[in-house]
N, C-alpha and C positions, 0 to 999 in steps of 0.2 A: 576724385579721391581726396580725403579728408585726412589731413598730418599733424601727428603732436609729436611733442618730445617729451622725456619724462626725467623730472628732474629729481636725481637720486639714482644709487643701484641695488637697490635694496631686498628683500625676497619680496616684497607687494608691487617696487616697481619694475621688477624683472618679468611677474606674473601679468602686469600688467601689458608691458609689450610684445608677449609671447602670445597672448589673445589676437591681440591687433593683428599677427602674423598670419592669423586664420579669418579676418575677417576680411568681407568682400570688397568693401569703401573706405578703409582708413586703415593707417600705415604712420607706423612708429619709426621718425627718423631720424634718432639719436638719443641720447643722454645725456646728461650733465650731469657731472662725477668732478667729484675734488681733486683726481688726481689722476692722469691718463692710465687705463688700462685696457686687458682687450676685451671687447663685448661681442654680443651678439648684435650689436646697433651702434653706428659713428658717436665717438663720445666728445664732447667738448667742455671746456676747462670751465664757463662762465656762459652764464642765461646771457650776457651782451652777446656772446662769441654765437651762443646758438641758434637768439632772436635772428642777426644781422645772416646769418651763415644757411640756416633750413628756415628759415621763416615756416615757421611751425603755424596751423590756424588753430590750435590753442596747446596749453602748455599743463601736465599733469605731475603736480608737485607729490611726490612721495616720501619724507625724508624726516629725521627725529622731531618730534614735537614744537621742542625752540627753538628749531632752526625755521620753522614753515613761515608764521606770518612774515619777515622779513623779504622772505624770497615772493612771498602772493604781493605782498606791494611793489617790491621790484618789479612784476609781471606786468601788474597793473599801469604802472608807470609807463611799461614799453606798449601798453593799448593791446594785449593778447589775452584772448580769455584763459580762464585757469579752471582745471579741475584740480579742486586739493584732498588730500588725504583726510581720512577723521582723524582726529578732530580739526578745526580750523586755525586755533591756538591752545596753549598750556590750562590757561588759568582765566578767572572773570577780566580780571584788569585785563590780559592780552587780547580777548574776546572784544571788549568794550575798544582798545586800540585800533585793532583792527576792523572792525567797521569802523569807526572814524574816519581812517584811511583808505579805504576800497569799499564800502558796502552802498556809496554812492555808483559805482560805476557798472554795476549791474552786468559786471564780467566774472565774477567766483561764483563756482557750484563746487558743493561736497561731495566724494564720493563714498556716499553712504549708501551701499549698496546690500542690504540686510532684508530691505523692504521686497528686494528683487528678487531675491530668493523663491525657488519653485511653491515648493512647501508654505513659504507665506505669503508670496503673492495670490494663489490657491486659497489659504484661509482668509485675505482681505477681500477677495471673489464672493466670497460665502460671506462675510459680514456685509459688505455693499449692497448685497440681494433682499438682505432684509429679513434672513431664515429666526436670525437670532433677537430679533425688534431691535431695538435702541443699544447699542454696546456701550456697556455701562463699567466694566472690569477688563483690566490685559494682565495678568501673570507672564511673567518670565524667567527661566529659569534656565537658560542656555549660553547668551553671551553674556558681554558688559557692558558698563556706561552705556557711552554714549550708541552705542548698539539696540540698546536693550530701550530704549526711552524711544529711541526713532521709533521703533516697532507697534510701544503702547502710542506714542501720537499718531502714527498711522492710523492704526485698530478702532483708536476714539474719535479720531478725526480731532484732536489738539490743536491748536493753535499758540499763541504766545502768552497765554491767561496765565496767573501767577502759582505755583505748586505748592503746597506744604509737604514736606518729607520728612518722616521718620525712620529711623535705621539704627540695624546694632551690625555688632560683627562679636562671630563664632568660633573658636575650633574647635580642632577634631584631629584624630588620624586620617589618615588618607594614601593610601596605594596610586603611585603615578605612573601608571604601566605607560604612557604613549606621551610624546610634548611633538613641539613641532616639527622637531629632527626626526622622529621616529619613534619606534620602541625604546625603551630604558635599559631593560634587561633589572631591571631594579623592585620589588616586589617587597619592598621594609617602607611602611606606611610611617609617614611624616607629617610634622604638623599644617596642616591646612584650615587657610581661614574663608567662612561664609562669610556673604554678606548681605543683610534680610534689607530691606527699605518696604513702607510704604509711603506712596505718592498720591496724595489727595490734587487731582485737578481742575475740582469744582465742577458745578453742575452735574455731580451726581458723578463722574466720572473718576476710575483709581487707577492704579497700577499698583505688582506685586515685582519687587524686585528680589531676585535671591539668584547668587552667584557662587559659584567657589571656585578659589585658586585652581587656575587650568582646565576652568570646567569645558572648554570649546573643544580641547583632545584628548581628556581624560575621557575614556569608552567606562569608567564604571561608575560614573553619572549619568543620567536620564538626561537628555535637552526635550523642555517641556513648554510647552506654552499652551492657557488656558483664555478663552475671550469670553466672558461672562453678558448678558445681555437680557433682555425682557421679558423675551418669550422662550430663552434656551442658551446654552453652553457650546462651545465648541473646544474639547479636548484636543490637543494634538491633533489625528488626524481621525475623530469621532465627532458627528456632531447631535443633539441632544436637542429636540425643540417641539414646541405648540403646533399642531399643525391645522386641529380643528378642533370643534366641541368635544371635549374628553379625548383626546387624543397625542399622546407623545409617542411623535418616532423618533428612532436612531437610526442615522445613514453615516457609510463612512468617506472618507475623500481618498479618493484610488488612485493610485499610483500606476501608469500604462508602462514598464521599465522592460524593453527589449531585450533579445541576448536569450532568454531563457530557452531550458531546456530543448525544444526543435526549432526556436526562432532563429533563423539564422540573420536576421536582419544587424545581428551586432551590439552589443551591449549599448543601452543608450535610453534616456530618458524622454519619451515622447510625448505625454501629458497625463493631466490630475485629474477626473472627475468629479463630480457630487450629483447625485442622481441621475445621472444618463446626463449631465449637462459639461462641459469643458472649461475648466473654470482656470488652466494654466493650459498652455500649450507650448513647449522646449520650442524657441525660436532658431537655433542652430541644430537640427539634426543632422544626425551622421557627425558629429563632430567629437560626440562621446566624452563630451565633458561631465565634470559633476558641477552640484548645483552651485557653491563660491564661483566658481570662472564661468555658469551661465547668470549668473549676476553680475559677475565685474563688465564681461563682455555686454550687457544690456544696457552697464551704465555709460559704457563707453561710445557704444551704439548712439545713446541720447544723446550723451556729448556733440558727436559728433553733427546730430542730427539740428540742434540747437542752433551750432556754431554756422552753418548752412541756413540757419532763418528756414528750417522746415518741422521744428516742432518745437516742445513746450521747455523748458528749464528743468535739467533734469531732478535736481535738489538745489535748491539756492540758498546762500549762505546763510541766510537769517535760520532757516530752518537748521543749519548743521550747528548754529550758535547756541540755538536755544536747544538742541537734544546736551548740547554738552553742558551747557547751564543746568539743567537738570539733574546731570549727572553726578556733576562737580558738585551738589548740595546733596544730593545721597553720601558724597565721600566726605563731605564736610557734618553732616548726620551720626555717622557712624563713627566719627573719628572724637566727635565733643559729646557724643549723646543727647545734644540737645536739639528741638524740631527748629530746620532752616525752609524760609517760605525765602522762595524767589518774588522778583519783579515783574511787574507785565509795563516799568518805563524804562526799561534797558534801550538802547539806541538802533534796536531790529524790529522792534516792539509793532512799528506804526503797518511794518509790512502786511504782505497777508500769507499766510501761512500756505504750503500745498496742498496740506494736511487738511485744510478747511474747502480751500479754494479748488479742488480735486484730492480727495484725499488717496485715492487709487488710481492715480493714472499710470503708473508704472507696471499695471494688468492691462495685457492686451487680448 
């Protein structure tokens, strides 16, 4: 059995040890919380109190933005590996600190878990096979930052080559019937800002960035994603391609979703197809999750799996650095109007990317 702590009590790290709850080799045991309170999990006051006390075999930092790097080199310091929350730090300077600091020890992995998602792990299936030739475009138009750049580096197979981005920002009205809490009850549309980028990643390769204020639970937005490619497109969950001399089909990516009408097998997502072939299959059935917690729980799965010297890294820091480097110069775009090109000499630069080096290993 395979044990972390998580340090924070936050809604993502609460989410996070309530999976573990369910899962069959690894067991959340404890938290670290500023301040003693009652949980669902033993709490303790300080990463020393909790290293020396659960000796945790790694530690899953979930907590405001400026507080993280401090605490991932504390981890590092006590030799525990870390899974951290996105981003890895605030800003370039803190990025650039921390590798300094830990991206020598080859103990922090991000937990970017977007790529793990049914629906795109399913669409990175279908670009890997080759339906589409060469993926040459990723649109996004669902989450953000650094969310939305993992996905295009995924898709394209990215590595840490330098970006040029351009970007504006929009408003508009906008009705926010749903946020994280729930419904609103509220139906008087308010000012909401888009935000367009394009991201030139060379070698022919782009990305389509456009977000808006709340788009992850606002329901009267579309989350859209578009993978442009050589010989064909893949919309959402349409795909559009060459298949022979004069020939273009359209197949779609099927969704097998249990529970219905006389299934009595129980609501539940069992797997994706594309042409009669299985290009996702739900790793926890019967468990009736949706697709965020069959991703959080996959990456936790890795984690764990890693931490055992039995498989690969599930995201490694270099890669959560550079999706957020990326991102940070779309907000830096949008904010001066003027195009920001990244570096490909930043101090993660020399790594080798997942993205390149297995761009889809997180499809099983």
């Amino acid at each position: 059995m395979t044990s972390f702590v998580v340090v924070g009590a936050g809604w993502r790290g609460r989410g996070f040890w309530r999976l573990a709850d369910r899962l069959d080799e690894l067991t959340c045991v404890g938290a670290v919380v500023r301040s003693p309170r009652p949980l669902e999990v033993p709490a303790f006051e300080s990463l020393d109190e909790c290293v020396d006390t659960a000796r945790p075999d790694f530690l899953l930092i979930a907590v405001p933005w400026p507080e993280t790097p401090g605490l991932v080199v504390d981890a590092v310091r006590h030799g525990v590996p870390v899974l951290v929350e996105t981003p890895p730090a605030p800003d370039v300077p803190g990025l650039r600190s921390l590798w300094d600091a830990v991206g020598g020890s080859d103990l922090v992995q991000v937990a970017e878990q977007y790529p793990r998602l049914p629906t795109h792990s399913a669409r990175a299936a279908v670009v890997r096979s080759g339906s589409l030739g060469t993926p040459t475009q990723v649109q996004v138009s669902s989450t953000h930052q650094y969310h939305a750049v993992a996905l295009m580096r995924a898709l394209l197979g990215v590595g840490f080559e330098p970006a040029t981005v351009r970007a504006v920002r929009l408003g508009a009205p906008l009705v926010d019937p749903m946020d994280r809490q729930g419904w609103t009850n509220d139906d008087t549309a308010k000012p909401a800002t888009t935000t367009i980028a394009t991201i030139d990643f060379g070698h022919g390769r782009s990305g389509v960035y456009d977000f808006t204020d709340n788009q992850w639970h606002n329901q009267l937005r579309f989350r859209r994603i578009v993978v442009r490619g050589s010989r064909g497109e893949l919309r959402d969950d349409l795909v559009v391609r060459l298949t022979g001399p004069r020939t273009i089909a359209t197949s779609p990516l099927v969704r097998r979703q249990t529970g219905h009408d006389l299934d009595l097998e129980g609501f539940d997502t069992d797997h994706i197809s594309f042409d009669g072939e299985v290009v996702f299959r739900n790793p926890y059935p019967g468990r009736r999750w949706n697709d965020d917690e069959i991703a959080m729980a996959s990456m936790l799965d890795a984690m764990a799996a890693w931490v055992r010297g039995d498989g690969s890294p599930p995201y490694p820091l270099a890669d959560g650095m550079q999706d957020h480097l990326v991102a940070l110069a779309v907000e830096e775009a949008a904010a001066t109007g003027r195009t920001v090109i990244t570096s490909d000499d930043e101090p993660w630069s020399s790594r080798t990317s997942t993205h390149v080096a297995g761009a889809a290993r997180y499809v099983d």
